[in-house]
C-alpha positions in Angstrom: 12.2 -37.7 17.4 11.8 -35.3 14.1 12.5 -37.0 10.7 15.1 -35.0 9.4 14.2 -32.9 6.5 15.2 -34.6 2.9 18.1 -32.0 1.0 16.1 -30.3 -1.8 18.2 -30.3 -5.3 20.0 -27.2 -7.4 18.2 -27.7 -10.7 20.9 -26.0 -13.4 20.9 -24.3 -16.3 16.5 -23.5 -16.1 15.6 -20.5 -18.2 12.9 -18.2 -16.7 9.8 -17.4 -19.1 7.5 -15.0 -17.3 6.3 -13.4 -14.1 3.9 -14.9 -11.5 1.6 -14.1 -8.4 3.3 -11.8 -5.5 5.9 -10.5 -7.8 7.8 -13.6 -8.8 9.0 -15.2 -11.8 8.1 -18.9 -12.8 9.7 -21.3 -15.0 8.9 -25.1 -15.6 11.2 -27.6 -15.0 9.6 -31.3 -17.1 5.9 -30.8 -15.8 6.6 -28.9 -12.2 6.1 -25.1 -12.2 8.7 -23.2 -10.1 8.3 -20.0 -8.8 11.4 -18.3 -8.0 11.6 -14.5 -6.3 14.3 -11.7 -8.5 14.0 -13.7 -11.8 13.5 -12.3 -15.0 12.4 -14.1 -18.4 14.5 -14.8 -20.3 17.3 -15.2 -17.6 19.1 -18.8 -17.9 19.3 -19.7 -13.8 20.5 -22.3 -11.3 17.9 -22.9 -8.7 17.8 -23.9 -5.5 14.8 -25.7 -4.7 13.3 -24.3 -1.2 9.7 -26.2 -1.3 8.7 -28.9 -3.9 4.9 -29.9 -3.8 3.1 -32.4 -6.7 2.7 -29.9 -9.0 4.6 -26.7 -8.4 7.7 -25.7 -6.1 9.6 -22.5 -5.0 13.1 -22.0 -5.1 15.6 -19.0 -5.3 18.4 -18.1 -7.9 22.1 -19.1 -6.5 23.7 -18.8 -9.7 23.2 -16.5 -13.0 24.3 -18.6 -15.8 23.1 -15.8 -18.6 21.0 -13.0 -17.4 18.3 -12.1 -19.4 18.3 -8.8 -22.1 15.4 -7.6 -20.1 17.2 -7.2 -17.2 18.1 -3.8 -15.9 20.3 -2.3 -13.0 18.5 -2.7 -9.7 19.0 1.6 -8.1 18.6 0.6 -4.8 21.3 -1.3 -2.5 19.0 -3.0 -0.4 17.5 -4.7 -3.6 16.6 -8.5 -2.7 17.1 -8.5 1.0 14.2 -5.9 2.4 11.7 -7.6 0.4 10.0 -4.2 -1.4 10.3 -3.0 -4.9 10.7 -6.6 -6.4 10.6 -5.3 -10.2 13.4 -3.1 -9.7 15.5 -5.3 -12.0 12.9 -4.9 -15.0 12.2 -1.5 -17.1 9.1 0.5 -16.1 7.4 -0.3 -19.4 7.8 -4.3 -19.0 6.4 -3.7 -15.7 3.4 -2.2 -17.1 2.8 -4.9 -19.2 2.9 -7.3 -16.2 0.1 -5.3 -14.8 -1.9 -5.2 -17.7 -2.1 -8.5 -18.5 -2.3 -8.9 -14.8 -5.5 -7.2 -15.2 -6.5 -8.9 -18.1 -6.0 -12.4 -16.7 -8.1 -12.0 -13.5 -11.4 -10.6 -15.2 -11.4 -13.2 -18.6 -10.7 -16.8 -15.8 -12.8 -15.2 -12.8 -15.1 -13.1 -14.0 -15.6 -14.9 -16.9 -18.5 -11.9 -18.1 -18.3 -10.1 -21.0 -15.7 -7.4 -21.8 -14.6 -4.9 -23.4 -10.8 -4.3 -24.4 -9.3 -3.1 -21.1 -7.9 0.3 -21.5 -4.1 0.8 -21.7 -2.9 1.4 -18.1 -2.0 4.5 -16.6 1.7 4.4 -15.8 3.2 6.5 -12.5 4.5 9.7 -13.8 7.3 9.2 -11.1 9.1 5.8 -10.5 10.9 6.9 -7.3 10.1 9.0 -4.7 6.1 8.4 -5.2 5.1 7.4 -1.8 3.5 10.2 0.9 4.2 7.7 3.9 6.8 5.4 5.3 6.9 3.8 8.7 10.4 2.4 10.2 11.3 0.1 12.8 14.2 1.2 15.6 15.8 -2.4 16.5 18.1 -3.8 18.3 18.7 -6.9 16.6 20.2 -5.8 12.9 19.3 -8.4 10.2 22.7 -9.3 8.7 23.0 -9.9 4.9 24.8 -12.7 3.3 27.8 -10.5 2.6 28.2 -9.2 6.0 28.1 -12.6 7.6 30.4 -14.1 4.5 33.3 -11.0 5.7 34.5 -12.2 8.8 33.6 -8.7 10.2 32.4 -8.5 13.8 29.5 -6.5 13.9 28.9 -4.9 17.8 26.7 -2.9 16.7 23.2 -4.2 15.8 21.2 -1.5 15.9 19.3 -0.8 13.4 16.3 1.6 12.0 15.0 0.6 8.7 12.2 -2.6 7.7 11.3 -5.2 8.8 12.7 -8.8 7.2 10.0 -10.4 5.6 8.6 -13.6 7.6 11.0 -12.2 10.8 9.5 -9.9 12.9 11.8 -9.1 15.0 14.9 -8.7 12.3 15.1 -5.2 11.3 17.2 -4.7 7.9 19.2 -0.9 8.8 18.5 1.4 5.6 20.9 3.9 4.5 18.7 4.8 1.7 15.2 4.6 0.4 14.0 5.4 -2.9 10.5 5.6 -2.5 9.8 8.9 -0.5 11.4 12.2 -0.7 15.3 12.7 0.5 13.9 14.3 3.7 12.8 11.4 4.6 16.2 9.5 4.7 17.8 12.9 6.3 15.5 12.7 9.2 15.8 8.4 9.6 19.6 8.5 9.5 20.0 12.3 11.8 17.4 10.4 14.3 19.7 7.2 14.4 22.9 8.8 15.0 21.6 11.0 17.9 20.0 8.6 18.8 23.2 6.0 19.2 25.3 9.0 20.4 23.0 9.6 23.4 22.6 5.8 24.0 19.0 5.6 23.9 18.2 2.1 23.6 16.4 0.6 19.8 13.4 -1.7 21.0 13.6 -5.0 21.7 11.1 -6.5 19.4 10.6 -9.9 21.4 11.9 -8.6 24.9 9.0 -5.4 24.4 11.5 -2.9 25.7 13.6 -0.2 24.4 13.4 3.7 24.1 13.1 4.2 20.4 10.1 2.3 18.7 9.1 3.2 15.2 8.7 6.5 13.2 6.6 7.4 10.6 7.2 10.3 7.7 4.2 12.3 6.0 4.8 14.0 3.1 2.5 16.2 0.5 2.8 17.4 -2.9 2.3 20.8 -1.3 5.8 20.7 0.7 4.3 19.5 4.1 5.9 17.0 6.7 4.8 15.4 9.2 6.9 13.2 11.2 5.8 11.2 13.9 8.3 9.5 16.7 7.3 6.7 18.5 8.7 5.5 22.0 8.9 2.5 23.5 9.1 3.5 27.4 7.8 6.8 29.1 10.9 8.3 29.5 10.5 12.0 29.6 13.8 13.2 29.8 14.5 11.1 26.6 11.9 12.0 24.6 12.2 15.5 25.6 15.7 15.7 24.2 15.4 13.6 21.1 12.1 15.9 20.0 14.0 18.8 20.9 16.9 17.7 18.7 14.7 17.1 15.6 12.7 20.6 16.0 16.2 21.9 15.7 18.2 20.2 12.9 14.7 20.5 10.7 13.0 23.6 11.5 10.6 22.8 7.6 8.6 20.2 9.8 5.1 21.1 9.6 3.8 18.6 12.1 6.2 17.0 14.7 4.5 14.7 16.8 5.2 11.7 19.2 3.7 9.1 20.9 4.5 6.5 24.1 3.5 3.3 23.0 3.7 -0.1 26.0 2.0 -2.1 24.2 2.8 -5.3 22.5 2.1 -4.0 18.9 3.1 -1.3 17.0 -0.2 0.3 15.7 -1.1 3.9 16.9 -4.7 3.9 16.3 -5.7 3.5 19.8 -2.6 5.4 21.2 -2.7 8.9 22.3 -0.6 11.6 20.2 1.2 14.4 21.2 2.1 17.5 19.4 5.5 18.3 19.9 5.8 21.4 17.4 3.5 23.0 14.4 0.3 21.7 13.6 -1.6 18.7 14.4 -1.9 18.0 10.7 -0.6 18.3 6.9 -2.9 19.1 4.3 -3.0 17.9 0.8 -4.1 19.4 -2.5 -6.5 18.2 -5.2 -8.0 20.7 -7.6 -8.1 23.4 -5.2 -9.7 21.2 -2.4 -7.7 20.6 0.9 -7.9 17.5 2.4 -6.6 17.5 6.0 -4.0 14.2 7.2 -3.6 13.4 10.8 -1.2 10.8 12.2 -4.0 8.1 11.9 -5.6 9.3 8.5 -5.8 6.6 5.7 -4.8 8.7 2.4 -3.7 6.8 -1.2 0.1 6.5 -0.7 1.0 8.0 -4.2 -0.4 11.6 -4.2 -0.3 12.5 -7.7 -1.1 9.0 -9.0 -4.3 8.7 -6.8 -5.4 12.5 -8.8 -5.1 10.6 -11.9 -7.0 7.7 -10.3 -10.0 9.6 -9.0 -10.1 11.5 -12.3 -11.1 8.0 -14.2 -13.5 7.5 -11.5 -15.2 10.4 -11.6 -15.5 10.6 -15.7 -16.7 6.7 -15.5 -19.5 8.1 -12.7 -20.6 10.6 -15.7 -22.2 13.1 -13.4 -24.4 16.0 -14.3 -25.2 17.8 -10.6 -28.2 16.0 -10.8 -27.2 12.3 -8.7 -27.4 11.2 -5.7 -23.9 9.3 -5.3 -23.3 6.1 -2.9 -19.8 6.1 -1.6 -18.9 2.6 0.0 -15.7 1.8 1.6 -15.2 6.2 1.5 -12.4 6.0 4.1 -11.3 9.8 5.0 -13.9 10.8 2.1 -11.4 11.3 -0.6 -13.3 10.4 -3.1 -16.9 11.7 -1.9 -15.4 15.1 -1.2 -13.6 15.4 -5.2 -16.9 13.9 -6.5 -19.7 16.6 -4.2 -19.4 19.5 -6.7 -20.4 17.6 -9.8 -23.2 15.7 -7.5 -26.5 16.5 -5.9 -25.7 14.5 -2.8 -23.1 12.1 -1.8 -23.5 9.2 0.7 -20.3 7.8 2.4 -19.8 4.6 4.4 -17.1 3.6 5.7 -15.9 1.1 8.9 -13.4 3.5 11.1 -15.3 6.1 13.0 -11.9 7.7 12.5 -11.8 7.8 9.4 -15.6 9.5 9.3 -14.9 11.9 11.6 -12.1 13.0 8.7 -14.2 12.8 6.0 -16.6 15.2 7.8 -13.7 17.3 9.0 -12.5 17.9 4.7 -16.2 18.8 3.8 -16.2 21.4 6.1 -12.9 22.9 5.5 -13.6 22.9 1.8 -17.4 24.2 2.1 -18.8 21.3 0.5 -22.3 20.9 2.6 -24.1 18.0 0.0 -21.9 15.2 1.8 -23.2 12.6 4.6 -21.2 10.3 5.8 -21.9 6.9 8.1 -19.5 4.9 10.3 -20.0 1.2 10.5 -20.0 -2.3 9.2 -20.8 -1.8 5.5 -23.1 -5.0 5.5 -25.3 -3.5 8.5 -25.4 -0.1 7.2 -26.0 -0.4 4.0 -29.5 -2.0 4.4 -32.7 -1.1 2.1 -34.0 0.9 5.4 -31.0 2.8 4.7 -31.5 3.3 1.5 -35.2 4.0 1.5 -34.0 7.1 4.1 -31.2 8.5 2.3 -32.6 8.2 -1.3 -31.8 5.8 -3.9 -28.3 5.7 -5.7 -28.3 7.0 -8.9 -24.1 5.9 -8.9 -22.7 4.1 -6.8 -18.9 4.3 -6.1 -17.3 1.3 -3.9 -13.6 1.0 -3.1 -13.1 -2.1 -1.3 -10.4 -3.2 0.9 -8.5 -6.1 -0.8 -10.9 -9.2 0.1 -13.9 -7.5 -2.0 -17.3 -7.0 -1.0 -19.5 -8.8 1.4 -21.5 -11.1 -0.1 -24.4 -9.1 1.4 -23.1 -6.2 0.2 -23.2 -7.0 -3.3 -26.9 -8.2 -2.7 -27.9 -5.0 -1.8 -26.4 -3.1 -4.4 -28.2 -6.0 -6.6 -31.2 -4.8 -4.8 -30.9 -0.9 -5.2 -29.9 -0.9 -8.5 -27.9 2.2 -9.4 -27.8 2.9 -12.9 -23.9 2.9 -12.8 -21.4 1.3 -10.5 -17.6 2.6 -10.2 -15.4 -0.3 -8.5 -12.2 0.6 -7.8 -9.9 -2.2 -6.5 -6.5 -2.7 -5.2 -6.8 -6.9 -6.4 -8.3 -7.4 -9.3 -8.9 -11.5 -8.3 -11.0 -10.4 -5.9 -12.8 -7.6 -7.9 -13.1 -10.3 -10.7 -15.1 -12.3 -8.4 -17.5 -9.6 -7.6 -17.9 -8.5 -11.3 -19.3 -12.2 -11.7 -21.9 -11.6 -8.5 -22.7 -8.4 -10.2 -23.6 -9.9 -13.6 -27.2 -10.9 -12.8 -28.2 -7.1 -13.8 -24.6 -5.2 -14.9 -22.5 -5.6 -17.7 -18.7 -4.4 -17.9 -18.6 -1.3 -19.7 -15.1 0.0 -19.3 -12.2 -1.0 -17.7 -8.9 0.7 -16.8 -5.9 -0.6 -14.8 -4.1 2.4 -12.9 -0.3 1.9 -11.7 -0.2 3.0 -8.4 3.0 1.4 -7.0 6.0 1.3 -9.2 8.8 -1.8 -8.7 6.0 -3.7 -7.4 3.4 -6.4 -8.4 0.8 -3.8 -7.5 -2.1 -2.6 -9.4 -5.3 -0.9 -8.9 -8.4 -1.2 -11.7 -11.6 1.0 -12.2 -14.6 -0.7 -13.8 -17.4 0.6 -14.7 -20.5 -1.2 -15.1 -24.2 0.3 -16.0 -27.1 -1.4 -15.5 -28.3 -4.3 -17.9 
């Protein structure tokens, strides 16, 4: 028999004084630190304690006894139950802050090298509508907020076609609108769900694996493009045939309409087969007159005209004369490789996904460039001083990590190379931190600068540059 779990307390009247790790806010309650999700300092709260360890605990807000001056007026109606855009409630320029210090924080307790000031960071010239891709989730099991269950409303209808609950995967929170893509995006989500519902196709079953309608995904560019990609659940051809058909009519602007039968148990498309309905098999996407081509399966930064501004600092950090021979690591689709190849003798780009390789190729050639190479595999057994004695020394080296950081063997063979500047771009500053200290036998920090990629979220990418000791 289970011993029953001990009733944590409501702690009243606790003011909030700053922001914390994953995008919540903290407070301290005698010598406990709580973290609680939706605060802002300077709000005065009642908190229901959720988890109370020795030293910290986590609770949420079920009463605002004084909001803070900070606050501001969240946009979007879905704020606090779909889990994104947690800074919604606080301006653009506190946010900032956040990140900055953010920054800040990570490289002075890990790193713990020397530094110089950190650069102000590069706010998002758009707060809403940044993002190039969304994916939703068709399901038939509708997560039900607090006021809909408090109503007394019968709800027969649970179908829903929106994002996932965090920490339930198979509750689906029904969106009527985003904020973070383009308005197309939300025409095409809610046209596909009523046709959808009026022709009685079934929304998945997320724990029974069946159901007609699975997941989409939505493309955009900054050039106009769309790509939109429909993913179903069972092979049923007469279905699919209608529902594509129904699309192709109602939005004739679709540059790439594609779709996909997908039995397995999880949702990823990387291994599936896709199908072009209508248009191309692509979108392309601009960048100072280069195109870079985006399939269904193409990584590609999810803020177009922020990651512009983030391969700019990049590329001035690299300080190249036509005259280097440029690493790439981590080069994904070649992004980076492909901007940097007219200012560079010769660029070398690794990257894991053969996919992702075969892209990168793919953009060199439809942009001419002809001084790129690029190399699928594990970076750790690729990048090897054989390698490096065959493709030439790095003069610069540019590495854009996933968010764990480098291998430790990695870094050892950068160590070992010894470019006479590295880039490192990073997507978690902790972990960047970490490899700034590894890199300090024979670098030092000479400029940093934070980058705000993700608005309303805890989100922040940072370019160092470090020359050789």
């Amino acid at each position: 028999m289970s011993r029953k779990r001990k009733e944590l307390p409501v702690i009243e009247g606790v003011e909030i004084t700053g922001v914390a790790a994953e995008g919540k806010s903290l407070a301290r309650v005698d010598d406990m630190v709580v973290f609680i999700p939706y605060g802002a300092p300077g709000d005065i709260v009642d908190v229901k304690l959720d988890k109370k360890k020795k030293s910290y605990a986590e609770g949420h807000i079920v009463r605002m006894a004084k909001p803070s001056e900070l606050r501001t007026e969240p946009f979007c109606e879905h704020f606090g139950v779909c889990g994104g855009c947690k800074w919604q409630h606080l301006p653009y320029e506190y946010q900032l802050q956040c990140k900055q210090q953010q920054v800040t924080d990570a490289l002075e307790r890990i790193a713990k090298v020397e530094l110089p000031p950190v650069s102000p960071i590069l706010g998002s010239e758009r707060t809403l509508h940044y993002r190039n891709k969304l994916e939703f989730t068709f399901s038939n099991k509708m997560w039900l907020t607090y006021e809909q269950m408090q109503s007394g409303e019968e709800f027969s209808d649970r179908n829903a076609l929106g994002f996932h609950i965090p920490g339930a995967f198979d509750k689906v929170l029904d969106i009527r609108r985003c904020w973070l893509q383009d308005d197309i995006s939300n025409e095409l989500r809610l046209f596909i769900r009523h046709y959808a519902l009026e022709r009685g196709y079934s929304f998945y079953d997320l724990r029974a694996q069946h159901g007609v309608m699975r997941t989409l995904m939505v493309r955009t560019t900054s050039t106009g493009e769309l790509m939109l990609i429909v993913v179903f659940g069972e092979d049923n051809r007469e279905a699919i045939e209608d529902v594509m058909a129904a699309i192709a009519g109602r939005f004739p602007q679709i540059t790439s309409l594609l779709y996909v039968v997908n039995l397995k148990v999880n949702d990823t498309i990387g291994d599936q087969e896709i199908h072009c309905y209508r248009g191309r098999d692509y979108i392309e996407e601009e960048m100072e007159g280069l195109r870079f081509r985006i399939g269904p399966k193409s990584f590609y930064q999810t803020n177009s005209r922020q990651a512009y501004e983030l391969y700019k600092v990049a590329r001035s950090f690299a300080q190249l004369t036509g005259e280097e021979c440029v690493y790439d690591l981590y080069t994904g689709t070649g992004t980076i490789a492909n901007f940097v190849a007219r200012q560079a003798r010769k660029v070398v780009g690794i990257e894991y996904v053969p996919e992702a390789i075969e892209d990168a190729r793919l953009n060199s050639r439809v942009n001419g460039i002809d001084n790129t190479i690029f190399y699928a595999g594990d970076m750790k057994d690729v990048l090897t001083a054989d390698f490096i004695a065959e493709h030439g020394k790095p003069d610069v080296m540019i590495v854009d990590p996933p968010r764990a950081g480098m291998h430790g063997d990695v870094v050892n063979v950068i160590l070992e190379a010894e470019p006479r500047r590295i880039v490192y771009v990073s997507c978690n500053p902790a972990t960047q931190a970490r490899d700034l200290a590894l890199l300090d036998a024979k670098y030092r920090v000479a400029a940093v600068q934070p980058v705000d990629m993700f608005p309303h979220t805890h989100h922040v990418e940072n370019v160092v540059l470090l020359v050789r000791s």
